[in-house]
N, C-alpha and C positions, 0 to 999 in steps of 0.2 A: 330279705330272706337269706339265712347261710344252709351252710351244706358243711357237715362234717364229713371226709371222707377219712375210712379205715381203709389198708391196704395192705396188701400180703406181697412181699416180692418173690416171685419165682424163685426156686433152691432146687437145684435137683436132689431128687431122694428125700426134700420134706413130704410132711404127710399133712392133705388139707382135707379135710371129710363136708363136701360142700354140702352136702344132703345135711348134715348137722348144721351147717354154719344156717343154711335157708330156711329150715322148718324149725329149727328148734332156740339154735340163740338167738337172732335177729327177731323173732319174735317176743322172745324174754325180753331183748332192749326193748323194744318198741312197748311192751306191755310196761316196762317201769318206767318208763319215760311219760308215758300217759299222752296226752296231748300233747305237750311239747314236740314230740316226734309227729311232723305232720305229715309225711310221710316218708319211704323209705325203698331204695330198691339193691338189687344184691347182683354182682357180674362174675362171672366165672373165668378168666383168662385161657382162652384158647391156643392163639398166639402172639407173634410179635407183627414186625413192621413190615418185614423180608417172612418170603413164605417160606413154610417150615421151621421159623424159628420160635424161639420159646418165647410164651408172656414174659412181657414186664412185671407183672403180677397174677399169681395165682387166683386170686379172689378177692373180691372189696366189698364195702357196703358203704353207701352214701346215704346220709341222715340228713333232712330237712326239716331247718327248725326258723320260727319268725325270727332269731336274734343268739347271741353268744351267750347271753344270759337266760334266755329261754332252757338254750340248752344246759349249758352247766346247771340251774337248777335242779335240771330235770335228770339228770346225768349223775353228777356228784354223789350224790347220798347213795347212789345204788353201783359207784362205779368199782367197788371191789368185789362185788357180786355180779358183777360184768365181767370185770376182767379176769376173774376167779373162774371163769368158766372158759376161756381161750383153751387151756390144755384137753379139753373136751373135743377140739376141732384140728386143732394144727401145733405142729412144735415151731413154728415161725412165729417172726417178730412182727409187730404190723409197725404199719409205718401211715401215722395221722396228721387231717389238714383240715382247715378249716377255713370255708373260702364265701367270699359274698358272690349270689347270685344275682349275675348280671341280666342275662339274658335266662328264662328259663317255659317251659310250660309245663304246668301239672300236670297228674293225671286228673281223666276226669273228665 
C-alpha cells in the first residue's frame, strides 16, 4: 500500500479555507479517483514542536492507494481538474510525497 501525501507549509498571511479543502475538494479527488482511492484522511496544522509555535503545515491530505500505479491511473486523467481547483482553497504551494506504507491500520 502507498500513501500520497499533499501538504501545505505554514506562510504567514496565506489563506487556507479548510472547510473547502474537507468537504468540497478532497471529496471531488476521491470521487475521480473511484476506487483507486481506498481511502483518505485530511489534518489541519495546529502547531508546531515547541508550544505556541506555528505548524509545519497548514493542512494535508493523505491518499491511500494499493500501488503507484493504482494511483497515477486514477489520478492523471483528472489531474488538471484537481489541480485547477487549488486556487479555490489556498494561495500556497503544496508540497507532495509518496511513500510506502510500512506499518499501518485502516480504518475500519
Amino acid at each position: 500500500m502507498i500513501k500520497v501525501s499533499v501538504m501545505y507549509p505554514f506562510q504567514a498571511g496565506a489563506r487556507f479555507d479548510h472547510d473547502y479543502y474537507a468537504n468540497r475538494h478532497m471529496p471531488m479527488v476521491a470521487q475521480k479517483m473511484g476506487d483507486a482511492c481506498l481511502y483518505y484522511t485530511v489534518d489541519k496544522g495546529i502547531a508546531g514542536g515547541l508550544p505556541g509555535s506555528d505548524p509545519a503545515f497548514v493542512g494535508m491530505c493523505h491518499i491511500f492507494c494499493a500501488s503507484v500505479d493504482s494511483f497515477s491511473a486514477s489520478f492523471g486523467p483528472h489531474a488538471q481538474e484537481i489541480l485547477g481547483d487549488i486556487p479555490n482553497y489556498t494561495d500556497l504551494e503544496p508540497v507532495m510525497q509518496i511513500s510506502e506504507v510500512v506499518v499501518g491500520h485502516p480504518p475500519g
